[in-house]
C-alpha positions in Angstrom: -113.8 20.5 33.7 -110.9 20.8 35.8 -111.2 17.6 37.9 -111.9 15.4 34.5 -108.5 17.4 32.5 -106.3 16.7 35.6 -107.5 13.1 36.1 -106.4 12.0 32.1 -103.2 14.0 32.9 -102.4 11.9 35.6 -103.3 8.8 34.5 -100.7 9.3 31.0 -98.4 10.6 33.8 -98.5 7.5 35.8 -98.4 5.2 32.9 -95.3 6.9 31.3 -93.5 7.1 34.3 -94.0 3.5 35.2 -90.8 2.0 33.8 -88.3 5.0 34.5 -87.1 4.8 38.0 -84.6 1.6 37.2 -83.8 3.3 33.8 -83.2 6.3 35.5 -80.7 4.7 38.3 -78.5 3.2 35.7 -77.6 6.4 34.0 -75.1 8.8 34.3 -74.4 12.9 34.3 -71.8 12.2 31.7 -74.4 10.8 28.7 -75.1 13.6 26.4 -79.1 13.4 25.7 -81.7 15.2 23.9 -83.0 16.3 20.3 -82.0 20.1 20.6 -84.4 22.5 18.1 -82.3 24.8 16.6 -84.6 26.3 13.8 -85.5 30.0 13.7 -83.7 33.4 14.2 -82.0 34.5 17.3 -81.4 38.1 19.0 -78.4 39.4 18.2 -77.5 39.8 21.5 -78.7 38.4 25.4 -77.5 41.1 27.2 -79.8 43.8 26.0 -79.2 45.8 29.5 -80.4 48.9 27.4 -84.0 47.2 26.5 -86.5 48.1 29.3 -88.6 45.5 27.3 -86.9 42.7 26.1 -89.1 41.7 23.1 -87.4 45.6 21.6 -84.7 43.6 20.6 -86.3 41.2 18.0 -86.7 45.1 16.2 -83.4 44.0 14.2 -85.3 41.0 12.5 -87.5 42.0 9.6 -90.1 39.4 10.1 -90.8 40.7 13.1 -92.8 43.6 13.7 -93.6 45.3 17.0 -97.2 47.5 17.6 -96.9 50.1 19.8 -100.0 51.3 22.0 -97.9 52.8 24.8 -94.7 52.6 26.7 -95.2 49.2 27.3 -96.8 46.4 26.0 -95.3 46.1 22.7 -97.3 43.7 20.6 -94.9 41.3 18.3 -96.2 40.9 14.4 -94.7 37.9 13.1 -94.8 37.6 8.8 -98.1 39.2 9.4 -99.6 37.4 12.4 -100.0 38.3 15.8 -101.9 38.0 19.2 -103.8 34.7 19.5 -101.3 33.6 16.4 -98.1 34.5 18.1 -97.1 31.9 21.2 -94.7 33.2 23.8 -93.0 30.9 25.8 -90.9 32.0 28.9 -89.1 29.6 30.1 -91.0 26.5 28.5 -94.1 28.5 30.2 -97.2 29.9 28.2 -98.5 33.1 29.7 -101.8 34.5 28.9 -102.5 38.1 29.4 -105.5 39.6 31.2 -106.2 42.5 29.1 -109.1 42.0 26.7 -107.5 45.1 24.4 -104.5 43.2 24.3 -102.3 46.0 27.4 -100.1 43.1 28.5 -99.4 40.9 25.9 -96.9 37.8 27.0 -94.3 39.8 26.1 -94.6 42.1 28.5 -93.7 39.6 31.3 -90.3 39.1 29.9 -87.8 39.8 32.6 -85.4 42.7 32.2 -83.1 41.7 35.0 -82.2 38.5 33.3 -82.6 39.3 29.9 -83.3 35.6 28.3 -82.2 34.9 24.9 -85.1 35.2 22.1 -85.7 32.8 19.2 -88.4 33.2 16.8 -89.7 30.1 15.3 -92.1 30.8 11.9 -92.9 26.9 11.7 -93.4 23.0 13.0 -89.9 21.8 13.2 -91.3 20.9 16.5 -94.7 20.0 18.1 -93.3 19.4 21.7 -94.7 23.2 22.4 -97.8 23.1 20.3 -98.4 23.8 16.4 -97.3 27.3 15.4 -100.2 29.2 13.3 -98.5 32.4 12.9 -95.2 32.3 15.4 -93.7 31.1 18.1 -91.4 33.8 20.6 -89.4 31.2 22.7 -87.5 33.3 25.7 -84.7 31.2 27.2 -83.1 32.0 30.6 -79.2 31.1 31.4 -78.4 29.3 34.1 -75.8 31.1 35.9 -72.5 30.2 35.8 -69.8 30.2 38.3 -66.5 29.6 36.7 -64.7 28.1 39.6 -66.3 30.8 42.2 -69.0 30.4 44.6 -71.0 33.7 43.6 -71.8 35.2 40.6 -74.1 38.1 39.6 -74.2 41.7 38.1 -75.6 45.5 38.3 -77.3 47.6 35.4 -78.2 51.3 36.4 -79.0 53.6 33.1 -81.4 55.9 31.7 -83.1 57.5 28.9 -83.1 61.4 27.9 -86.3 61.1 25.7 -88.7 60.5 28.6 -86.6 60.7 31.4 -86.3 57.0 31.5 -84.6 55.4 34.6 -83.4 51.5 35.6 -81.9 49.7 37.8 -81.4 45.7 37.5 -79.4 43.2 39.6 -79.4 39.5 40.0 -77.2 37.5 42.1 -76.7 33.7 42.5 -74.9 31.5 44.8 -73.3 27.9 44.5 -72.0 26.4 41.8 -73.0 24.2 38.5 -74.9 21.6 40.0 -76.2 23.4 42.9 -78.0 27.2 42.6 -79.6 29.8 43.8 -80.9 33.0 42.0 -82.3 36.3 43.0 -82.9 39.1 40.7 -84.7 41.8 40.3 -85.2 45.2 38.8 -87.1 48.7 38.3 -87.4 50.5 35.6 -90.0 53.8 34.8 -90.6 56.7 32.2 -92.6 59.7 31.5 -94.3 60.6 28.3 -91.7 60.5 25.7 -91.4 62.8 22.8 -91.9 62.2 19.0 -89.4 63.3 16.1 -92.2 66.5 15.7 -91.5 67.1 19.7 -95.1 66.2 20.5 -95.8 64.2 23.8 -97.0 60.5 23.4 -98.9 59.2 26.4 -96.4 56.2 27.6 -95.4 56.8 30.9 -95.2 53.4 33.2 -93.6 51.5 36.2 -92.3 48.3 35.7 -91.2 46.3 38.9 -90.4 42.6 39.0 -88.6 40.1 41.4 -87.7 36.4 40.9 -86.2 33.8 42.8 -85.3 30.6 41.0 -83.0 27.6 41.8 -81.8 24.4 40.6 -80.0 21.2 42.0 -78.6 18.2 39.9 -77.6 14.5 41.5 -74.8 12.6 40.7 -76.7 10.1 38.2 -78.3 13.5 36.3 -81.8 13.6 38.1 -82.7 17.5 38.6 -84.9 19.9 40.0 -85.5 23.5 38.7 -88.0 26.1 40.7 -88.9 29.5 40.1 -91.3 31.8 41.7 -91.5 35.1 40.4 -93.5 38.7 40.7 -93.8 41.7 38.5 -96.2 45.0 38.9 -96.7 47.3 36.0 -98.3 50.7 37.8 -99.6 53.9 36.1 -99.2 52.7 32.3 -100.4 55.3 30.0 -101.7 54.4 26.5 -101.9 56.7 23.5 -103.4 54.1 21.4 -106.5 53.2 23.8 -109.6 55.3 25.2 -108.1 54.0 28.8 -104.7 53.1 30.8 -104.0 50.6 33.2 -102.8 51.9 36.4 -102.1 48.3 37.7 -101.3 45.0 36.8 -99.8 42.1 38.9 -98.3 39.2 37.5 -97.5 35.9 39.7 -95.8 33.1 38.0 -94.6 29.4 39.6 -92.6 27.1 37.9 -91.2 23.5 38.6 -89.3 21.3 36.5 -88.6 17.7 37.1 -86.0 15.3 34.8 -83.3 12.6 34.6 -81.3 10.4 32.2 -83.2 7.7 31.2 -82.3 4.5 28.6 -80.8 6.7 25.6 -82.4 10.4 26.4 -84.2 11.7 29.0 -87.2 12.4 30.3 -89.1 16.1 31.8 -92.0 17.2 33.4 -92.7 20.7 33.7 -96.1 22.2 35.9 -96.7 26.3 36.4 -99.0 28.0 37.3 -99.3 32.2 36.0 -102.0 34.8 37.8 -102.4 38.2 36.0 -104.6 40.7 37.9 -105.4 43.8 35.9 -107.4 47.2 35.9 -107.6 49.3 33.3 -110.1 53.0 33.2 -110.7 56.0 31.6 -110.2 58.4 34.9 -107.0 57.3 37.4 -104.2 58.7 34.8 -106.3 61.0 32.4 -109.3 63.6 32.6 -112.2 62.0 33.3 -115.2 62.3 30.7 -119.0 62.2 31.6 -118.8 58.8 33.0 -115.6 57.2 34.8 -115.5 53.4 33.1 -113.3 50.4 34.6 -112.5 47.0 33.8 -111.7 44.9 36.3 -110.2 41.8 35.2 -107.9 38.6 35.6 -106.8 35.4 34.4 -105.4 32.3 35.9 -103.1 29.7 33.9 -102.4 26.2 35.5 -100.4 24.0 33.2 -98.5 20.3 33.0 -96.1 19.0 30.3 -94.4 15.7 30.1 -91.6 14.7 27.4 -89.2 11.8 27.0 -86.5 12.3 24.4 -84.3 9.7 22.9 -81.5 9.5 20.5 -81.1 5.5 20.1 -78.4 6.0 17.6 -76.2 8.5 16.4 -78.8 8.5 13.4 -82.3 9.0 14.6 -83.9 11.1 17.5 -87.6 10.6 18.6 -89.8 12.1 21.5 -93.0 11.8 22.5 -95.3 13.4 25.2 -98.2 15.0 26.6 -98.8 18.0 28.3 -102.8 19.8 30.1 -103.2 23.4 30.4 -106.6 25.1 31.7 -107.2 28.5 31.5 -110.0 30.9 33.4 -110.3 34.6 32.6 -113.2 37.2 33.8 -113.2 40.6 33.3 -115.9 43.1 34.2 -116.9 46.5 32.8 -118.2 49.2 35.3 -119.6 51.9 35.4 -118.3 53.9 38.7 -119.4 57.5 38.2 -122.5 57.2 40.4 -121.8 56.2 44.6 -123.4 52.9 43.3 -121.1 50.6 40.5 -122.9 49.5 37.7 -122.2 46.8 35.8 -122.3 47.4 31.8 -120.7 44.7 30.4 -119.3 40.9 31.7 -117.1 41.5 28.8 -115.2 38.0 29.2 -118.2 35.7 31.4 -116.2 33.4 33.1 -114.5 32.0 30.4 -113.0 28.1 31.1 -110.4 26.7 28.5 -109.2 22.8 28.7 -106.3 21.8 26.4 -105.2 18.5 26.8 -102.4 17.1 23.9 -100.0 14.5 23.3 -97.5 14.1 20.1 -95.0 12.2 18.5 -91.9 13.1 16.5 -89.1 11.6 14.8 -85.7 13.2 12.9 -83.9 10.3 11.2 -80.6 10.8 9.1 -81.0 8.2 6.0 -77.9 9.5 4.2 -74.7 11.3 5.2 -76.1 14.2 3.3 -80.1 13.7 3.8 -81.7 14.3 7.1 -86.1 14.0 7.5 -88.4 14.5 10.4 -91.9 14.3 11.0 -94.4 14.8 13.8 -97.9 14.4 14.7 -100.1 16.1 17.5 -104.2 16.1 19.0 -105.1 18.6 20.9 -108.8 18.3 22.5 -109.4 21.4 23.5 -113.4 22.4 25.6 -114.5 25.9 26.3 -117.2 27.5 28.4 -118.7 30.8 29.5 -119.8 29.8 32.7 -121.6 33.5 33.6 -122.8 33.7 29.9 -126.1 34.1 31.6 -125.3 36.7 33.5 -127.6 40.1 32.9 -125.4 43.4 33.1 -126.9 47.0 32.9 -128.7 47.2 29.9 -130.9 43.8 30.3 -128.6 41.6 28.2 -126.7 38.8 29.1 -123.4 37.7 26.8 -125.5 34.6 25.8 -128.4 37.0 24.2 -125.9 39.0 22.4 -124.0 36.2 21.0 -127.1 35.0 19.5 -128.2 38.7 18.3 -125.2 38.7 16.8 -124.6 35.5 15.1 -127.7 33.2 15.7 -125.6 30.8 18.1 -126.9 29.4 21.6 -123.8 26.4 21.9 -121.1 28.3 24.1 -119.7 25.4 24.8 -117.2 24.5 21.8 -115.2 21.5 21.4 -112.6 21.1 18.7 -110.4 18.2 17.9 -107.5 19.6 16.4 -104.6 17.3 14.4 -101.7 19.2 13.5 -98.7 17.8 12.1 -95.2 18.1 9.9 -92.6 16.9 7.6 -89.3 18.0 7.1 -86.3 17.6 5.0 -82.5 18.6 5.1 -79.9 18.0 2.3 -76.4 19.0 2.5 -75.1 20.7 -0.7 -71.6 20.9 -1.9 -69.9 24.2 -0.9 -71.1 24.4 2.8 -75.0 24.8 1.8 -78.0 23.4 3.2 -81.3 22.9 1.7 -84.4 22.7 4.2 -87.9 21.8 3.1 -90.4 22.0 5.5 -94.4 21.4 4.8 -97.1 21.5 8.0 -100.4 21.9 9.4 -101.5 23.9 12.4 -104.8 23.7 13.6 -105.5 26.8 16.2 -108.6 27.0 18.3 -110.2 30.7 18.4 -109.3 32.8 21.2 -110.8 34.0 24.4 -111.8 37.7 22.9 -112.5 36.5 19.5 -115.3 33.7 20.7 -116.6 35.5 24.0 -116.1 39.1 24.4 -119.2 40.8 24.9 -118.7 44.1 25.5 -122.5 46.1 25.0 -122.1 49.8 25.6 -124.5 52.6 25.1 -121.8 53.9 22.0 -121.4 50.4 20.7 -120.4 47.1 21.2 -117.6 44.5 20.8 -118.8 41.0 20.4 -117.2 37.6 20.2 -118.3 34.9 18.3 -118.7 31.0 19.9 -119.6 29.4 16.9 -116.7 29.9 15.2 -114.0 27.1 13.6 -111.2 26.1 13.8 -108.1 27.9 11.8 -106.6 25.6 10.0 -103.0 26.5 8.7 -100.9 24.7 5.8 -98.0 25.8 5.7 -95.0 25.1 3.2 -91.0 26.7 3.7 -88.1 26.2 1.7 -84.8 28.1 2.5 -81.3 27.5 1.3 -78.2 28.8 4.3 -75.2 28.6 3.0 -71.8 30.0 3.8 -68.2 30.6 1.9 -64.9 32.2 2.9 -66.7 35.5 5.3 -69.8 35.3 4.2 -73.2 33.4 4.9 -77.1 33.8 3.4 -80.1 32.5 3.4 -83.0 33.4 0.9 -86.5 31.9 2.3 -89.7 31.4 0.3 -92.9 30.4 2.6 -97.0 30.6 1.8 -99.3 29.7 4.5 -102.8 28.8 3.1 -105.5 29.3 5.9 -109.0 27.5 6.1 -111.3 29.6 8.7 -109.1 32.3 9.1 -110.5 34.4 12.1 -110.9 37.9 10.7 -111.9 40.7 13.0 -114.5 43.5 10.9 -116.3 45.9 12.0 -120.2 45.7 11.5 -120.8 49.4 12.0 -118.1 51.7 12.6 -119.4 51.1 16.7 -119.7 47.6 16.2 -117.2 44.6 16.1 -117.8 41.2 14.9 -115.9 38.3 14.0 -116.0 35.8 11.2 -114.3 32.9 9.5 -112.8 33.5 5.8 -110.1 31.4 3.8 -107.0 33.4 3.7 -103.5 33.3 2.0 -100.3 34.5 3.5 -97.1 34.6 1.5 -93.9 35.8 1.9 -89.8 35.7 1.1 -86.9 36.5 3.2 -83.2 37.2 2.3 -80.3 37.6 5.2 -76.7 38.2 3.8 -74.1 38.4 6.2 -70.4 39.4 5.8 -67.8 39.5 9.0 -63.6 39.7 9.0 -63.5 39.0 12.8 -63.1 42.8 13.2 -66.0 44.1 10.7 -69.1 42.6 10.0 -72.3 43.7 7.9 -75.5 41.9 7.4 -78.6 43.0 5.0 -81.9 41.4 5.7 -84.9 41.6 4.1 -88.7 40.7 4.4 -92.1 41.3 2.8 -95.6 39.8 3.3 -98.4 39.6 1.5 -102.0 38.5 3.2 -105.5 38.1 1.2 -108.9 37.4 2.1 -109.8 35.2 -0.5 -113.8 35.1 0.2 -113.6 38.9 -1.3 -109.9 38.9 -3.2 -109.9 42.1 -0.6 -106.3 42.5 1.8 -105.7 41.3 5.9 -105.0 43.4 8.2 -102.0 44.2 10.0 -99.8 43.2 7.1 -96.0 44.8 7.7 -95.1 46.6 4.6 -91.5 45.2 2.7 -89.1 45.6 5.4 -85.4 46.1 5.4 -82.5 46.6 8.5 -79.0 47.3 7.5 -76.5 46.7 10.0 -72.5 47.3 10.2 -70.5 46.7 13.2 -67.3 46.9 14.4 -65.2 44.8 17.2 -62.0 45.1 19.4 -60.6 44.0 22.1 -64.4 44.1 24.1 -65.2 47.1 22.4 -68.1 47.5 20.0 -70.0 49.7 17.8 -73.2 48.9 15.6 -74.9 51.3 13.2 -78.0 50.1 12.5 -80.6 51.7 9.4 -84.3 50.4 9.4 -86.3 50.8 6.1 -90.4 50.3 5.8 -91.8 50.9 2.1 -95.1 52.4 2.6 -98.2 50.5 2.7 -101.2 50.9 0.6 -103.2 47.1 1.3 -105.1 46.8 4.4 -108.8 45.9 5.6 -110.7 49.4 6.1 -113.7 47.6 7.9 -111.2 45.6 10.4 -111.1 48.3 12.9 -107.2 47.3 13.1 -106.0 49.0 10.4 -105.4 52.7 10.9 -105.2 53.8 7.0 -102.7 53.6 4.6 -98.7 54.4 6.2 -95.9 56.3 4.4 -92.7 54.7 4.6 -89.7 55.4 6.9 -85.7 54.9 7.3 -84.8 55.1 10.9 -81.0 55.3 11.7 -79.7 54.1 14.9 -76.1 53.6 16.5 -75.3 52.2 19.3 -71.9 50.5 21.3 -70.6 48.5 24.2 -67.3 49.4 26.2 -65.2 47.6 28.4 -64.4 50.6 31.1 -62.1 48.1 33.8 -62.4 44.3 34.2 -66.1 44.2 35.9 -67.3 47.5 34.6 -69.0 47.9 31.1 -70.3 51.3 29.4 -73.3 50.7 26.9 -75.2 53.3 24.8 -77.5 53.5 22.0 -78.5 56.9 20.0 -81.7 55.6 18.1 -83.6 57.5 15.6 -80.3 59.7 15.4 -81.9 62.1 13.0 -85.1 62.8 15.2 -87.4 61.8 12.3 -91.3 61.0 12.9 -92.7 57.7 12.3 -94.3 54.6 13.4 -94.5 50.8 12.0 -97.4 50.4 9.9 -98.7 47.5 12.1 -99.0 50.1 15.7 -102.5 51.1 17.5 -104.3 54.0 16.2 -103.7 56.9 18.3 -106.5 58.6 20.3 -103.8 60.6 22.4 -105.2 64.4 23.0 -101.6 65.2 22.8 -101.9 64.3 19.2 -105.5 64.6 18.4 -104.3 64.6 14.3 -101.6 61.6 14.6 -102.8 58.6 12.0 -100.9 55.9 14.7 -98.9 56.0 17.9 -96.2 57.3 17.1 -92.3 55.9 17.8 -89.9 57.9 20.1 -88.0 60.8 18.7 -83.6 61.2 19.3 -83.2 58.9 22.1 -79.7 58.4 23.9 -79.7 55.5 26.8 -77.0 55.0 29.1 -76.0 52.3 31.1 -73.2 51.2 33.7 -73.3 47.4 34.5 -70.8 45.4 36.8 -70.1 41.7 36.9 -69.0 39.5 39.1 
């Protein structure tokens, strides 16, 4: 599958680059290039030396909602939609994790040393990266810059009270803008923290990561970008799983290739990302009467070619291709005996091939009216290679995907065609009007059409015959601005064919199914700021149906709302910050992902930033300043024995961080 994916890669590869090395000659650094995406929400900030896990800091943005299962691994919810939904880029690179409960989402390889700059993107404005069916998390890292000096870098040390949290980051780079090297690197660690009730929460971890990246630019604009980097998570504790992971290594290679070229440019990116993991029931917690472990891993190899152009001051256009393949395998065993058993070949050598080109266009045909549209094809093959396999009990995954559902074919092939148009208008009084109406066509994940998990208490069993999601999508939001203030009110409804919902058979047995769903939603963001002062009010709610049985989704946030008020001088700032959930009463009882009905909260934070000399800066935050107990309705249900009665994992309690960083 491999050999035949990396053999139509090359061959689009060879033809595109065919006529560039002439163009590519002619040009020069000076040309400006590009169509640069600009849609979606940003972090507030890219500094975020107080996060020890970067994707905290999307907690500001009320369409955004973060699961908690443990100290780590926070799972983003984005209007409603999450894991498989949810794409993270890093760096232009998709990550998959190797957890089949979902441990180490791709946000968990976010680097803390560099802390990139987040964007969340809720729909096709773009189909360079793929269609987005729920979200797309795009992490960005800075060059470094140099400012007339040959060296650059800077030092975070803080902590944590609540957990006895500890960090230290540092990255330093040498050259200058055309020419760079990068190292960074960072460690970070807890204990259990404590909740606003003072009751431990199982989320103790390590977090260690190095990186090494570097760049080099010619005089006519041709560069090169590399990056290698490494991070091991050790002794993770979850409260919201029956195991922890005590390790997980994450390998990541990236190389980036581009140059001027007629009236644009062109890009080719290749990585590569290795996740080892091991997750059990007996290294960080009592052992019961047998000692379970999953060993398993999963290995991404990816290309991606783009040309861009901007013929005219008018109209933009790009067009490309990109191949990624995908292997995971993870094993159950069984190790309380001398001899390991296996139980379950819970994902059997799953294969993915991806291979998808597209084609997009932006073209201003007024001075006030701006349109864009884009098409994509992804083919996209799948395989269980060890679906034959037999594991302890005498079944093989192939036997209990057809107990389950009747299927023998485990070796899907989708066609997917996703696509988008777009509008802009210009308003009188500094407004703009966008219009945006798409189709994203998802393939089913790797848990939701292999696992096969068969256990003496139950079992947890993918489905390969399922179809395609098919999301259509339709956005209209208003931004506008006037004297000190800006808003933007945004209406969006998502109609889903084949929506993948997760239910559970018995309350020991999981099962998956297609449904026709609905998701719809508004958004409001007011902003006010006198250069000194500045408030902003946002606001989001969601509303998800199964329309096969009129009945609620899962894993719907409730209405949302985050209050914020800062203050700036002279380097100095202070933000108070007050989060607001209304309880939630709609959810799916026999999804397994709901963990019942949750009361609402108001969580009030502060925190502030502190110029100390010219290099040295003093952060702090004081988060949940009133010590109250509560958790997002969207979070794991808790099995902690510290908190054998708690509905969900619970958030931390007071918290004060501290942190000293120099710069250079």
């Amino acid at each position: 599958m491999k050999g035949r994916a990396f053999a139509r890669f090359t061959q689009m590869a060879v033809i595109g680059f065919a006529g560039f090395p002439a163009l590519t000659l002619a040009q020069t650094a000076a040309e400006s290039v590009l169509i640069r995406v600009t849609e979606g929400q940003l972090s507030g900030s890219a500094d975020g030396v107080l996060a020890s896990e970067p994707v905290n800091r999307l907690v500001s943005d009320p369409s955004v909602s973060l699961s908690r299962m443990g100290g780590r691994g926070l799972e983003p919810v984005v209007r409603g939609q999450s894991q498989d939904r949810v794409d993270v880029l890093l760096d232009g690179i998709r990550v998959e994790g190797a957890c089949p409960n979902r441990m180490d989402p791709p946000t968990s390889r976010l680097s803390s040393a560099l802390a990139p700059v987040l964007e969340v993107r809720t729909n096709n404005r773009t189909l360079r990266w793929g269609p987005i069916a729920g979200g797309q998390i795009v992490a960005t890292t800075a060059d470094p810059r140099f400012d007339d000096n040959a060296t650059t870098g800077q030092v975070t040390i803080g902590g944590s009270d609540n957990g006895s949290g500890r960090l230290i980051n540092a990255t330093a780079a040498v050259g200058s803008e055309n020419t760079w090297l990068r190292l960074s690197g960072g460690y970070d660690e807890a204990d259990d923290y404590e909740d606003g009730d003072g009751n431990k929460v199982r989320s103790a971890y390590e977090n260690t990561e190095g990186r090494v990246d570097g760049a080099w630019t010619a005089g006519n604009g041709f560069y090169i970008k590399g990056m290698v980097s490494r991070q091991e998570e050790d002794d993770v504790k979850y409260a919201g799983s029956g195991m922890d992971a005590p390790k997980t290594d994450t390998d990541m290679y990236r190389l980036e290739l581009g140059s001027p070229v007629a009236d644009g440019e062109w890009s080719l990116l290749a990585w590569q990302a290795d996740v080892d993991h091991i997750m059990d029931n007996f290294s960080l917690r009592s052992a019961g009467m047998m000692k379970m472990q999953t060993d398993s891993t999963t290995e991404t190899r990816g290309m991606r070619f783009i040309l861009d152009q901007s013929p005219g001051t008018s109209t933009d256009w790009a067009v490309g291709a990109d191949l990624e393949t995908n292997d995971w395998d993870a094993k159950l065993s069984n190790l309380t005996n001398p001899m390991p058993m296996t139980v379950s070949f819970m994902w059997p050598g799953v294969e993915r091939e991806r291979v998808g080109i597209f084609a997009e266009g932006f073209r201003r045909i007024a001075r006030d009216v701006k349109v864009g549209a884009g098409v994509r094809y992804d083919r996209v093959e799948m395989d269980a290679t060890r679906a034959g396999d037999v594991a302890s009990m005498g079944m093989t995954p192939a036997m209990l995907y057809q107990s389950a559902y009747g299927t023998t074919d485990v070796k899907p092939e989708d066609n997917n065609v996703s696509g988008f148009l777009s509008g802009e208008w210009r308003l009188p009084h500094n407004q703009a009007l966008t219009l945006t109406a798409s189709r994203s066509v998802r393939s089913p994940g790797v848990t939701e059409r292999y696992l096969a998990r068969n256990t003496s208490s139950g079992s947890w069993i993918g489905n390969p015959g399922l179809d395609t999601e098919k999301h259509h999508k339709a956005e209209l939001a208003l931004s506008g601005s006037k004297d000190q203030w800006s808003w933007k009110p945004v209406i969006w409804v998502d109609q889903v064919d084949d929506f993948v919902r997760r239910y559970e058979e018995t309350p020991a047995d999981v099962r998956y199914e297609n449904i026709d769903a609905r998701l719809l939603g508004v958004e409001m963001m007011i902003g006010w700021t006198d250069g000194t002062w500045n408030s902003s009010s946002t606001l989001a709610s969601v509303r998800g149906e199964n329309r096969d049985n009129n009945q609620s989704l899962a894993q719907i946030p409730p209405v949302q709302f985050v209050q914020t008020l800062g203050w700036h001088h002279m380097g100095h700032s202070i933000e108070a910050r007050w989060q607001l959930a209304r309880r939630q009463d709609r959810i799916d009882a026999e999804s397994g992902l709901d963990a019942g009905t949750s009361p609402g909260y108001g969580v009030f934070s502060l925190s502030g930033s502190h110029p100390l000399m010219e290099h040295l800066t003093f952060s702090w935050a004081l988060d949940n300043l009133f010590d109250n107990t509560w958790a997002p309705h969207v979070s794991r249900a808790n099995t902690d024995p510290f908190n054998p009665d708690a509905v969900r994992v619970n958030e931390p309690g007071r918290t004060l961080r501290a942190a000293l960083t120099a710069k250079w």
